[in-house]
N, C-alpha and C positions, 0 to 999 in steps of 0.2 A: 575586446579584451576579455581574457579569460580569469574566473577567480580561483584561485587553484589551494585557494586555504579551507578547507572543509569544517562547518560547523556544524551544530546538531538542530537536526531538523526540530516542524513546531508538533511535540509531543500530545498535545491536544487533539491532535488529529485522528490516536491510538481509538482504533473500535468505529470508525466513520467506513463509510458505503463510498465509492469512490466507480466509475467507468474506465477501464484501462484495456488494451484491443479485443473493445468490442465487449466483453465482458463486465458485468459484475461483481467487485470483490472490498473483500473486507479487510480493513487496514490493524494488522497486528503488532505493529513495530516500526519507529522512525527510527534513522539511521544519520547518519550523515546527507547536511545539503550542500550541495556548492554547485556553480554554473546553473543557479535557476533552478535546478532539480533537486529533491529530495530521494536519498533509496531509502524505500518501505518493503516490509516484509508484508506479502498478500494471502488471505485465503481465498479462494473462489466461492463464490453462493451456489454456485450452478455444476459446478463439476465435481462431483466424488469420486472414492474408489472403494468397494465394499470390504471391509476388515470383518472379523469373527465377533467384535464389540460395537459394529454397527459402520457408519458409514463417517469417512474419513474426507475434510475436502484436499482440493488440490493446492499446494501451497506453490511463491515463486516470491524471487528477490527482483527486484528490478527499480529502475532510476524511473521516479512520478515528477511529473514537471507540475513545478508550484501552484501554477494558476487552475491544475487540475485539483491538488492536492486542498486548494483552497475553499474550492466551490465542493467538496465531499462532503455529503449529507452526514449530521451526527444520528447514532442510533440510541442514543441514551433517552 
């Protein structure tokens, strides 16, 4: 059975180190969870793109499933 009512992820998570394919990435933003997963806004540690102000990482939206989300190392 699927849960199709969307609530907001756990905020706490904002600025935690996370593995996501195979990468890297730092968690800037929770979103909505539901069916297990949370979408988060990611930056990458490892991928840039060079701008005239310095170096820019690569961002991406994408559904993090809780049990990943959970075990994300805090950076504070």
């Amino acid at each position: 059975m699927t849960d199709i009512t969307p609530t907001i992820g756990d905020r706490s998570k904002v600025d935690c180190t996370l593995v996501h394919m195979g990468q890297a990435w730092r968690v800037l933003g929770v979103g909505a969870e539901r069916n297990r997963n949370t979408y988060c806004h990611l930056a990458s540690l490892h991928n840039f793109r060079i701008q005239k102000n310095g170096k820019v990482p690569m961002q991406i939206g994408d559904w993090i499933d809780n049990a990943v989300l959970a075990a994300a190392n805090d950076q504070s």
